[in-house]
N, C-alpha and C positions, 0 to 999 in steps of 0.2 A: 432488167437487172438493176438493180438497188447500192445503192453504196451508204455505208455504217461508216457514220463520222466518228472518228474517237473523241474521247473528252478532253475537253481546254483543258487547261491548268488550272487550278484554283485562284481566285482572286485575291488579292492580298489583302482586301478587306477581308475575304472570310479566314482568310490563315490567321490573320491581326488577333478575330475574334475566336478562333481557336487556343491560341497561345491566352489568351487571358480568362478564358470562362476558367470559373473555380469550382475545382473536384474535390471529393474529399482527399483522396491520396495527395494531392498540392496540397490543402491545408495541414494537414498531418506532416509533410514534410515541412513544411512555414513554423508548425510549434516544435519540430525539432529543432532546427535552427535555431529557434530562443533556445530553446533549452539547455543545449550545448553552449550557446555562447555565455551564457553566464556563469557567472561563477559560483553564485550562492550555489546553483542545484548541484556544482560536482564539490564540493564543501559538506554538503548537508548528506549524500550519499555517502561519502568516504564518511566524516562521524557516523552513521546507520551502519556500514562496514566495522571500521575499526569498536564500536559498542559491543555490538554482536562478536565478534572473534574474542576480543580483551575480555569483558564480562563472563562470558563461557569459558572461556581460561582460567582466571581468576577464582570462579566458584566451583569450579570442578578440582582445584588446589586447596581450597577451603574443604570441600567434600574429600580429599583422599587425604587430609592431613586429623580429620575427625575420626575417634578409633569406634564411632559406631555409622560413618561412611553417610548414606545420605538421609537428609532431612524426611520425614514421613510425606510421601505421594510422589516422591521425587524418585528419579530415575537417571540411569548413565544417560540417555538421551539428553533428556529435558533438562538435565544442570547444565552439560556444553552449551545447551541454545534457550537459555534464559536470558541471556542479553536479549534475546528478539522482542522481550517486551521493556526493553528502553529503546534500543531502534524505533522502536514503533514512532516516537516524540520525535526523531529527524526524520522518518520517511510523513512523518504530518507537517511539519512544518515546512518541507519541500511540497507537499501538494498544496496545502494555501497558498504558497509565495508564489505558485507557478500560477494562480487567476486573482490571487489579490495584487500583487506587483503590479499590474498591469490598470488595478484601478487607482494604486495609488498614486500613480505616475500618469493618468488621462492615457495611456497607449491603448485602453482597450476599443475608445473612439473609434483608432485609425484602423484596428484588429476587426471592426465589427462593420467598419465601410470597408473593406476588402473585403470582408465574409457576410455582406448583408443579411443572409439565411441566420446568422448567428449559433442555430445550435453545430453545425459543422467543427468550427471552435470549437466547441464544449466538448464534443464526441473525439478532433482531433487533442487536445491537451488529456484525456482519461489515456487515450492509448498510448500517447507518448508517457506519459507519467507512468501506466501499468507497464511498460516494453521495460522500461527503463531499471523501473523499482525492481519486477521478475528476476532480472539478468541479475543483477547486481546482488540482489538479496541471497540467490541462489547461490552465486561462488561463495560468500560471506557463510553464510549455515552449514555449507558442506566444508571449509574451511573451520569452521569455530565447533563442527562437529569433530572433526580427523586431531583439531589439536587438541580440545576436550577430553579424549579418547586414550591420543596419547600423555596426558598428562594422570589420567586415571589407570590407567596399566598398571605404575608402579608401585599399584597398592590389589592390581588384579581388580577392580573394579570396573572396567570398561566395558563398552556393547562393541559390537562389528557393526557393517554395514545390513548383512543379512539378519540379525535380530530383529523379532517383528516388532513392526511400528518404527523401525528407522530411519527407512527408506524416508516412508510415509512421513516423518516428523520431519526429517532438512526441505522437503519439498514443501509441505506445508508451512513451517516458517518463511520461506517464502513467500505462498499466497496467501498469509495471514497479513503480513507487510503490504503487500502490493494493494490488497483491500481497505488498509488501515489507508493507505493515500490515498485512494480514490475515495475514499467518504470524506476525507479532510479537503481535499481537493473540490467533492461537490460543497462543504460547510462554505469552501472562500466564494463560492460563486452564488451561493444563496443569501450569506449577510455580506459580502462584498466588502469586508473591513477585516484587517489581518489579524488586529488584539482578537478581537472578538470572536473570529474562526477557530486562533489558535487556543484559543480561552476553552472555548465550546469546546473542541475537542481533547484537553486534558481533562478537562470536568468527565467528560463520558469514558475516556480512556485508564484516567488516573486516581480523577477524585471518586465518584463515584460507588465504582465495586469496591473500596477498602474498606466505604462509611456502610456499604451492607451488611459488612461482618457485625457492626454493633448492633443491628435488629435482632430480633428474637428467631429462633430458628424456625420455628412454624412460619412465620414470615417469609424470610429471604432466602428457605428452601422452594417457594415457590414460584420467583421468577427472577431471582441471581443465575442463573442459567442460562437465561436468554439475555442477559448484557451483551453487547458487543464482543468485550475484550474476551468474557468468559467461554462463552460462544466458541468463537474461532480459535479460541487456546486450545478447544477440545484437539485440535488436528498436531499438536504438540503433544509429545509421549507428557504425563502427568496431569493430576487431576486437580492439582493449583489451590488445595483447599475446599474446591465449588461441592457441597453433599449430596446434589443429586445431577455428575455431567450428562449430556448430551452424547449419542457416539459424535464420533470424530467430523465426520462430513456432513451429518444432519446441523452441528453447530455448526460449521463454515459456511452450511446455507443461510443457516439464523443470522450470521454475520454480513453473508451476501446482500442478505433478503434488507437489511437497514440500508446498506451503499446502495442499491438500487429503486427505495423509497428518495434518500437524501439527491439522489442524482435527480428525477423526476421533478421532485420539488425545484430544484436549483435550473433544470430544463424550462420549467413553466415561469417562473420569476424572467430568465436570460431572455423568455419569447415576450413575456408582458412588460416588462421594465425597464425606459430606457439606462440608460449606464450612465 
């Protein structure tokens, strides 16, 4: 006859070093904690909010006070949620802050001896930044859509929810946002210096697609499409000027497809370069 010992207890060396290995899910919560704790990110999201709602209010009172209603390519959608491309300039300048802060201030040091792997970091501030900007950006479009809506009524100009392409435009406003920060977000981790991030990213956001309008049309019908901003506008009802768009999802890939180059680069710099 045999007798089965059961198992000791664990040692409190190995509990010690349980409690302290770092997971991703720990790291993701560690950059929420910043997140939350500061102030600049609920500052710069409330302006991303408040743009978004005000703005689409505002030019959708400008459209229903015009007695020939809206500007050419423009649409009941798209005038409510035309703030979303000034949003865009708070929801970027919350994604640099959240990995340039950090350099400007030496904390990324202390951030990068916690997380020796380093890219875990990288990976946990994209998802807190995408969770964050998603939620947020969504009440804000479906909000600056419904009052859009109803400020357009009183001239019978309004869409409903059910109009196609509605749906589809307050959610994509959304992940048009949410992607606008995560490429601004990888720009703060690849040049590591906040002007110069947020520099970068108005040039590509702002400056840029206006100065192609003064090319010659043979020209900048041929790859003003594949900009960024233009890009993922497609997923917004309206065709924003661009003469030859993209459908709506093939451009938010074209959009994806840069955030996911700019991340890479900024992935390979954070593994070769000290901080």
């Amino acid at each position: 006859m045999t007798a089965t010992l059961a198992p000791g207890p664990a040692s409190p060396a190995t509990s010690r070093d349980d409690q302290l290995r770092v997971t991703q899910i720990r790291v993701v919560l560690s950059e929420w904690t910043k997140f939350r704790s500061l102030r600049s990110t609920l500052y710069t999201l409330l302006l991303a909010g408040v743009l978004m709602i005000g703005l689409g209010a505002l030019l959708s009172a400008v459209a229903a006070s015009q007695p020939h209603g809206f500007d050419a390519g423009a649409t009941a959608v798209s005038t409510s949620l035309t703030g979303t491309f000034f949003a865009q300039l708070s929801v970027g300048v919350l994604g640099v802050l959240l990995i340039t802060g950090e350099y400007s201030t030496g904390m990324i040091r202390a951030s990068l001896a916690v997380v020796p792997a380093r890219l875990p970091m990288l990976w946990a501030k994209l998802a807190v930044c995408a969770g964050a900007v998603f939620l947020t950006m969504l009440v804000s479009s479906l909000t600056a859509f419904m009052v859009g809506q109803a400020v357009l009524s009183g001239k019978h100009l309004n869409a409903t929810l059910s109009d196609p392409g509605a749906l589809r435009s307050i959610v994509g406003a959304a992940l048009y946002l949410t992607v606008a920060a995560m490429t601004a977000l990888a720009l703060g981790a690849l040049l590591r210096n906040t002007a110069a991030a947020i520099s970068t990213f108005v040039a590509v956001f702002f400056v840029i697609p206006p100065l192609t309008m003064l090319l010659p049309a043979s020209w900048s019908g041929h790859f003003v499409q594949y900009l960024p901003s233009n890009a993922g506008g497609m997923l917004i009802d309206g065709t924003y000027g661009v003469a030859h768009p993209l459908s709506p999802w093939t451009g938010f890939a074209v959009m994806c497809a840069y955030a996911v180059v700019l991340i890479g680069f900024a992935a390979w710099r954070l593994r070769r370069v000290d901080a």
